[in-house]
C-alpha positions in Angstrom: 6.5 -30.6 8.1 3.9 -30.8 10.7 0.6 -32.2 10.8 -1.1 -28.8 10.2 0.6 -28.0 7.2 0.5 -31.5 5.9 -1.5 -32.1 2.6 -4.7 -33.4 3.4 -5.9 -35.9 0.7 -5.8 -39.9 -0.1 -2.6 -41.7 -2.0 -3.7 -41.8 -5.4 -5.3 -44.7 -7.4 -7.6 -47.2 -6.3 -7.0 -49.4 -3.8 -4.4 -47.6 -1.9 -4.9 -47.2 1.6 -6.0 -43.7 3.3 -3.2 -41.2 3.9 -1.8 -40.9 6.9 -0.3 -37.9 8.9 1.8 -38.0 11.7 0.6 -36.6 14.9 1.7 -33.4 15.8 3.3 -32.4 19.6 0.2 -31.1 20.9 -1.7 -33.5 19.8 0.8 -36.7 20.9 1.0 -35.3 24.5 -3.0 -34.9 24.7 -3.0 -38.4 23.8 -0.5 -39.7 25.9 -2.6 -37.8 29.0 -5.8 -38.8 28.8 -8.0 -39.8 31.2 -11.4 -41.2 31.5 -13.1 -39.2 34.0 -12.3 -36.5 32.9 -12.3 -36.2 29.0 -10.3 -33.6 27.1 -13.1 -32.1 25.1 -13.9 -28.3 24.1 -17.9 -27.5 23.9 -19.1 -24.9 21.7 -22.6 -23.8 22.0 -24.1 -21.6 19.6 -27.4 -20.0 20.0 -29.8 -19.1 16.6 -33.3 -17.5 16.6 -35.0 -20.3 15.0 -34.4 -24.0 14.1 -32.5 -24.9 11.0 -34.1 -27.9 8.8 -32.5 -31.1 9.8 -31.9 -32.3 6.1 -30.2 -29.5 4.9 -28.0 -28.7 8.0 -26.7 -32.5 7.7 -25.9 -31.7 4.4 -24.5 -28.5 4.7 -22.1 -30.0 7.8 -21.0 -32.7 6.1 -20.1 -30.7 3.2 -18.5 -28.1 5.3 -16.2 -31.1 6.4 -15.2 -32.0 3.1 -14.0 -28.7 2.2 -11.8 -28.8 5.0 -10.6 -32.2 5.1 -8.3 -31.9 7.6 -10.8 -32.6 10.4 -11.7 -35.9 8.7 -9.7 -38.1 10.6 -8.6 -40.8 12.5 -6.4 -42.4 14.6 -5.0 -44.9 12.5 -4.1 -48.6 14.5 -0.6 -49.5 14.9 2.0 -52.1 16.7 2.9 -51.0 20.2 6.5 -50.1 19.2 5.5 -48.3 16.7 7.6 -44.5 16.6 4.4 -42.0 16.3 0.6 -41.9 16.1 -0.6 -41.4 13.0 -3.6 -40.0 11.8 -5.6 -41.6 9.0 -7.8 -38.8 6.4 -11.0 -40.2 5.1 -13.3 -39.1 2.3 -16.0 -38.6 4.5 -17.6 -39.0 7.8 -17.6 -42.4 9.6 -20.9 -42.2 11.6 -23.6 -39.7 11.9 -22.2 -36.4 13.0 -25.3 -34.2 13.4 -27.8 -35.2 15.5 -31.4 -33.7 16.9 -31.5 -35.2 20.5 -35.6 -35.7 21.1 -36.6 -32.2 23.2 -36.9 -33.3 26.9 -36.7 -30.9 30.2 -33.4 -29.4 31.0 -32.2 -30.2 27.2 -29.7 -27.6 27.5 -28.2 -28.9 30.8 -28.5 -32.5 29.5 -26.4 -31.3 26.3 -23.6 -29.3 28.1 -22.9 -32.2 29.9 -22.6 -34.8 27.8 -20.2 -32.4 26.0 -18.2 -32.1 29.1 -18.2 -35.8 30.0 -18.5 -37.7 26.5 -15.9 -37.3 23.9 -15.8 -38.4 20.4 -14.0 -41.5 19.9 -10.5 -40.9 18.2 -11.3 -43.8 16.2 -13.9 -42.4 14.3 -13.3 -39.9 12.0 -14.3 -36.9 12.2 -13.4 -36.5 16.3 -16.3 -34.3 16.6 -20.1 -34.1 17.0 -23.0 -31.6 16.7 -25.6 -31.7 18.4 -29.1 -30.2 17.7 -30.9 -29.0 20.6 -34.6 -27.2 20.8 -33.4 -24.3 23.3 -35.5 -23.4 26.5 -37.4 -19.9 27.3 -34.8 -17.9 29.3 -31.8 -20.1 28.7 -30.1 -18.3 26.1 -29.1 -14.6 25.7 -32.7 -13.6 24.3 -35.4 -15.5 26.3 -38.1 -15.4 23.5 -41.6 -17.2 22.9 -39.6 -18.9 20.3 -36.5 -19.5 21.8 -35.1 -21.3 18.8 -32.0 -24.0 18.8 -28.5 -24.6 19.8 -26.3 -26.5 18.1 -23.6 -28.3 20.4 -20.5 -28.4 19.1 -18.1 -31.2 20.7 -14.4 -31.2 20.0 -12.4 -34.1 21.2 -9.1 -31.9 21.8 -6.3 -34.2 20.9 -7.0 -33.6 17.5 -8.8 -30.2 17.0 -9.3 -26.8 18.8 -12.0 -24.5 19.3 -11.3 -21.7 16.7 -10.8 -24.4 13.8 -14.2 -26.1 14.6 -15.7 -22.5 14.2 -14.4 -22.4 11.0 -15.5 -25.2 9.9 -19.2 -24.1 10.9 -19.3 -21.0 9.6 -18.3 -22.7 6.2 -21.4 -24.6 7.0 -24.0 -21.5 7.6 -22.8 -20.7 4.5 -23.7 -23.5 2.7 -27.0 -23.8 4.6 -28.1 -19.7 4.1 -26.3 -19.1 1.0 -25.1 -16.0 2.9 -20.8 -14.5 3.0 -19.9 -15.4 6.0 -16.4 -14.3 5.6 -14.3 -13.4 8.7 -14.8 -9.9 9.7 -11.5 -7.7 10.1 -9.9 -7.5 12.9 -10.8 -4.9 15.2 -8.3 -2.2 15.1 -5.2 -1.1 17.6 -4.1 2.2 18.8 -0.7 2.6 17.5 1.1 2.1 20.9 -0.9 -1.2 21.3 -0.1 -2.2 17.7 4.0 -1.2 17.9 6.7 -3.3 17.9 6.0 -5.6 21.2 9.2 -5.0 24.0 10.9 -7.7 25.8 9.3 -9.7 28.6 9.8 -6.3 31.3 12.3 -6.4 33.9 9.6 -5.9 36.5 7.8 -9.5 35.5 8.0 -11.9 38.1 10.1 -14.6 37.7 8.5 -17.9 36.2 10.9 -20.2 38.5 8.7 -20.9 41.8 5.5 -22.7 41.7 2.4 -20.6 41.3 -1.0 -20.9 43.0 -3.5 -23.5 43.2 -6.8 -22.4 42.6 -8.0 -23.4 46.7 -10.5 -25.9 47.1 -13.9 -25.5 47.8 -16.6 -27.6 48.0 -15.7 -30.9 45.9 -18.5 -33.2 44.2 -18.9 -36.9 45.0 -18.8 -37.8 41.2 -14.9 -37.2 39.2 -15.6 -34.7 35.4 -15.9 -31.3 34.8 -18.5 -28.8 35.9 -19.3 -25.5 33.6 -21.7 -22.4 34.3 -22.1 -19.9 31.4 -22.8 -16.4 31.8 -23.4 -13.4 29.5 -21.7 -10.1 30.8 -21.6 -6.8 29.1 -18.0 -6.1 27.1 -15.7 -4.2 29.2 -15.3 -0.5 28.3 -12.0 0.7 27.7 -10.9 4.2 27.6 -10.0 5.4 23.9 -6.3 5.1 22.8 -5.3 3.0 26.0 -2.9 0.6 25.3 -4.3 -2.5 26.8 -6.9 -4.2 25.5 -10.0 -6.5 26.7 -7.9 -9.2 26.8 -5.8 -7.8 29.2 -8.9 -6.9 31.0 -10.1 -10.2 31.4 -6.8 -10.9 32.3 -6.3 -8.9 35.2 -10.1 -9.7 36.0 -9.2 -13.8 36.5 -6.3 -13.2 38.6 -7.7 -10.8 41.5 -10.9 -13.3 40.9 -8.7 -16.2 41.8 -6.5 -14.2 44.7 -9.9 -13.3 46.2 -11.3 -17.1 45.8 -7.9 -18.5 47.1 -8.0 -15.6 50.4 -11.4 -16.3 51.4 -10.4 -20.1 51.7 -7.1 -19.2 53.5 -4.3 -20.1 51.3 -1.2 -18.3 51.3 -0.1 -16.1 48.5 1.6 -16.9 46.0 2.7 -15.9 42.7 -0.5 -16.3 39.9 0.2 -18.0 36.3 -2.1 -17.6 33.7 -1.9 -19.5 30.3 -3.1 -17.9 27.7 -3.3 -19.2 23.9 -1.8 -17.6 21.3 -3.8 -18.2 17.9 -2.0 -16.5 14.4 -3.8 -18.4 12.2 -6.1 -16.9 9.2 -9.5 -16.6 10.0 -10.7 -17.3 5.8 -11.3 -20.6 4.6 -7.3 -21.3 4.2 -7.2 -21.9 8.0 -5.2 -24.7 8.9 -7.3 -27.2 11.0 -6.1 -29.0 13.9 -4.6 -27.6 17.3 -3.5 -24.7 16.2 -2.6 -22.5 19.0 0.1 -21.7 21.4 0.8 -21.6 24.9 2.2 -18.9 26.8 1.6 -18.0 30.8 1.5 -14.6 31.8 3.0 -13.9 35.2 1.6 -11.6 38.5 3.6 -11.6 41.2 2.1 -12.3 44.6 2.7 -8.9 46.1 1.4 -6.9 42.9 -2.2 -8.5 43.4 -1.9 -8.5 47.6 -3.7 -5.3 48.0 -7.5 -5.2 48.5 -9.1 -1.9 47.8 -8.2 -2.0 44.4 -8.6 1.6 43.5 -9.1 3.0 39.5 -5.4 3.9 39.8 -4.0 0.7 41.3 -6.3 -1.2 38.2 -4.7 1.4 35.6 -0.7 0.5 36.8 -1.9 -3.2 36.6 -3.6 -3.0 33.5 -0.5 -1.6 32.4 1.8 -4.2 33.2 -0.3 -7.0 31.9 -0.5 -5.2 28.6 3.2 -5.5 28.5 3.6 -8.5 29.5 0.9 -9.7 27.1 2.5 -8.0 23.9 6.0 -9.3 24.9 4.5 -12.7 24.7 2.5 -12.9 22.4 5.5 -11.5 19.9 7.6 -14.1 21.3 8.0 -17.0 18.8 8.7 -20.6 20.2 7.1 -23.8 19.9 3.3 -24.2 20.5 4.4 -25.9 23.8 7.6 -25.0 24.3 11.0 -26.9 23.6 10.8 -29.2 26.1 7.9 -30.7 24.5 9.4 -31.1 21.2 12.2 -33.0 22.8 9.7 -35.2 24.3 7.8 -36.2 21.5 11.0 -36.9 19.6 10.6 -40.1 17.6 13.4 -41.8 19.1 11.4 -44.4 21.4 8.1 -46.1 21.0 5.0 -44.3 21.6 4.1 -46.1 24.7 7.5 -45.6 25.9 7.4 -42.1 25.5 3.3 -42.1 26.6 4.7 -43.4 30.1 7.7 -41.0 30.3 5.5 -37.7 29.5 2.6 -39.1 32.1 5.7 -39.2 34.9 6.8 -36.1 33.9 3.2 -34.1 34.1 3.1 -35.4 37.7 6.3 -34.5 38.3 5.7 -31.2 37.1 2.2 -30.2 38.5 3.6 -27.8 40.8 5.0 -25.5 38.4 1.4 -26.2 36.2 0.4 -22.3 35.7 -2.8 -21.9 38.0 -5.3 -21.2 35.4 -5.9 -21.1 31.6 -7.9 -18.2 29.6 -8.7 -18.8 26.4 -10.7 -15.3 25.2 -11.7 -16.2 21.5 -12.7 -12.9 21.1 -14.9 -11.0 19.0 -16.7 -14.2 16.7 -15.5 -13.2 13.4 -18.2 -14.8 11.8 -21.9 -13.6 10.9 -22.7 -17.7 11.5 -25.7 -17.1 9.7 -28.1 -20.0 8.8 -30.4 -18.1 6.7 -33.8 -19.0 7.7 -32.6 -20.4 11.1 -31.2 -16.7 11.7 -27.6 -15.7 12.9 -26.3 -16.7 15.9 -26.9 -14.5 18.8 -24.9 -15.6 21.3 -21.6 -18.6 21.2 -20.2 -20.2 24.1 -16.9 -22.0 24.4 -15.4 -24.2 27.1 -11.9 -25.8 27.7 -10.7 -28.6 29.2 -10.3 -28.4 33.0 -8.3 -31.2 34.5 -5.9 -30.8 37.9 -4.1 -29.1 39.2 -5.3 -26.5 37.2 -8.4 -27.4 38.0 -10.4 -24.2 36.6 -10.4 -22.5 33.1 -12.0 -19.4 31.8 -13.2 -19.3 28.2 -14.9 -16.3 26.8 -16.1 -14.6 23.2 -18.2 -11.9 22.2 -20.8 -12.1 20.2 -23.7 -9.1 19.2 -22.1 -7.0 21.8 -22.1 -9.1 24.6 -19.6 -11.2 26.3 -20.2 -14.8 27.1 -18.8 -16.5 29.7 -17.9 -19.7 30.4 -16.0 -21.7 34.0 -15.3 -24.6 33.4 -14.2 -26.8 36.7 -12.9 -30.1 37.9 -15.6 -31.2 40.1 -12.9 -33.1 42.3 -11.8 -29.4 42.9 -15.0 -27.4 43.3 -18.7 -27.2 43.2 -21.7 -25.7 41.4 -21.7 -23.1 44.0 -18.3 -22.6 44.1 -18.4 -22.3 39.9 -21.3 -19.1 40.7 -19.4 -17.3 43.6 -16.5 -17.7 41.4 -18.3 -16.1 38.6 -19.7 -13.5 40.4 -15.8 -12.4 41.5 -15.5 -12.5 38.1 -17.9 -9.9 36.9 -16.9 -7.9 39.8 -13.0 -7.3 38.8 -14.1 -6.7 35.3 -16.2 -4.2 36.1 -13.4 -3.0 38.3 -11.0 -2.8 34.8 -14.3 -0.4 33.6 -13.7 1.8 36.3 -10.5 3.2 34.9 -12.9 4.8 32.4 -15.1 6.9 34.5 -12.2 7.3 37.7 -14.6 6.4 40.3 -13.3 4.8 42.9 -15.0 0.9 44.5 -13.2 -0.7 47.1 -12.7 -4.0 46.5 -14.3 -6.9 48.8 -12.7 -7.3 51.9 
């Protein structure tokens, strides 16, 4: 039984000690990998019209937590030969989770990154925080007299994910606006996009030579992460097609990253891109924790070589990504594969193991895919807060240590798409992080042209 589906409550009777749940894969190889400077954390931002009343959000938070008590944990103190980590449930929070920072200039900078450079302590439960921050005219995606708040959702990500943490406050805004905030359906495939998913295709590139770095550009003197957040309009599709925006984004980050990686003269090479793989209910029966699973999508170096991408030469790629995509994502196997399940075996102590997987990940950085996208989607919650409003626009960023170096997080929210790069700053700069965004926008609109059948040659 894994962590996940483990019962989350206290041994019965008084006196007894807090229940305790083994760690799960993903979560013991996070925890045998971290690193101070750069912490494995996952922001969420979420913009509302007005500002929610501090007294009643705290309440409806901590609430929301105890309705899913998985997330109220922590990592429970053990003997260094001990066979696992184990994770200890509480009844309730141990410190103040929600907090209203004082306003101050650049709020909104100051918030994102402390998200991306201070996680919650793993032993405190729950490994989270939220943030209340008075927004800024013109920093969120309606630039208002009012501009409202954003709450600052920060995940440590050995224990939780992204989507879980959005379920969690969306049980919130419910409590806080009295409003349903049940997950909207999910939106709807043509029936050659919903079929039966085929085998990986003979045509995908093999998955046995080391793909590309993402090149370097120009570094920061100081180690963490960088982010820049954009919102983009939702790529169009043509009707009955049978990829999706996923596979749109998809395509989109890898010509983004051969064009970066040409510009700075690397050679071409095969592109890997993970991408998560969430099946897990959207209603309040979600399981919390890391719930996802990793798959990596492969382009071959010669399929993304040319450079006047024409709507034609988009369409055949588009194509092959969306069967790629399907394959994988139909494909069951553990959420990091078999090797890691071997790995984190309970044969040896933790710190045994904990130095074995750390020797392992440097051995294997190499064949590390060369970027992650994690698209969340369309939000399947209204995340409304009553008389704070409903959110108009949610960010979320991953986790970008080397020698990835670079993710690309996005969800959709009111229409609009909202972007997040998320960098190692030992890899690239702010102005790297915007050129790289504006290659971005300009392959997914590239995807969009497959629509109208103009043609837009690609930059040289």
């Amino acid at each position: 039984m894994t962590a996940l589906e483990h019962p989350a409550r206290r041994a019965d009777g008084p006196g007894r000690p807090p229940a305790r749940v083994p760690f799960p894969v993903v979560d013991e190889v996070s925890r045998h990998c971290l690193q101070e400077e750069e912490p494995e954390t996952v922001h969420i931002e979420v913009h509302l019209p007005g500002t929610p009343d501090r007294d009643r959000l705290k309440a409806a938070f901590t609430e929301a937590l105890r309705r899913h008590p998985r997330i109220l944990m922590r990592e429970a103190k053990g003997p260094w030969y001990r066979r696992r980590y184990e994770w200890e449930l509480t009844d309730g929070p141990d410190t103040e989770v929600v907090t209203f920072p004082p306003p101050e200039p650049d709020a909104l900078e100051r918030a994102r990154e402390r998200a991306l450079a201070e996680a919650p302590p793993l032993s405190a439960s729950p490994p989270i925080r939220l943030d209340v921050v008075a927004a800024e005219p013109g920093s969120g995606a309606r630039p208002e007299e009012d501009p409202g708040a954003v709450l600052f959702l920060t995940i440590n990500h050995t224990a939780l994910d992204g989507p879980a943490c959005l379920r969690v406050l969306a049980t919130a805004a419910e409590l806080y606006g009295g409003r349903d905030n049940s997950p909207a359906a999910p939106p709807s495939r043509t029936p050659e996009s919903a079929g039966a998913a085929p085998l990986l295709p003979p045509d995908a590139p093999s998955g046995w030579s080391p793909p590309a770095r993402v090149a370097q550009g120009s570094p920061e003197p100081s180690p963490g992460n960088g982010m820049l957040v954009a919102e983009l309009p939702v790529p169009r599709r043509p009707k009955g097609s049978p990829f999706t925006v996923n596979d749109q984004l998809m395509v989109a980050t890898a010509l983004m990253i051969v064009h970066w990686n040409r510009e700075h003269g690397a050679r071409p090479k095969p592109v890997r891109i993970t991408m998560p793989v969430d099946d897990r209910p959207r209603d309040a029966t979600m399981p919390i924790g890391n719930g996802t699973r990793l798959v990596e999508v492969p382009f071959s170096a010669e399929e993304l070589a040319r450079r006047d991408w024409t709507p034609e030469a988009i369409r055949d790629l588009l194509r092959r990504t969306s069967d790629r995509t399907r394959a994988l994502k139909a494909l069951a196997r553990p959420q990091l594969g078999h090797g890691a399940k071997l790995l984190t075996a309970p044969v040896l102590p933790v710190t045994l193991r904990a130095a074995v997987t750390r020797g392992l990940r440097r051995a294997a950085a190499p064949w590390t895919s060369t970027t992650l996208l994690s698209n969340i989607g369309r939000i399947p919650y209204a995340l409304d807060f009553g008389d704070a409003g409903r959110a108009h626009a949610v960010w979320f960023s991953a986790p970008a240590r080397l020698p990835r170096g670079l993710t690309v997080t996005t969800a959709s929210t009111a229409g609009r798409l909202h972007l997040a790069l998320r960098w190692s700053r030992t890899l690239l700069g702010h102005g790297d992080g915007a050129h790289l965004r504006e290659l971005f926008e300009h392959y997914l609109h590239a995807t969009e042209d497959t629509v109208t059948g103009t043609t837009e040659e690609g930059r040289k």
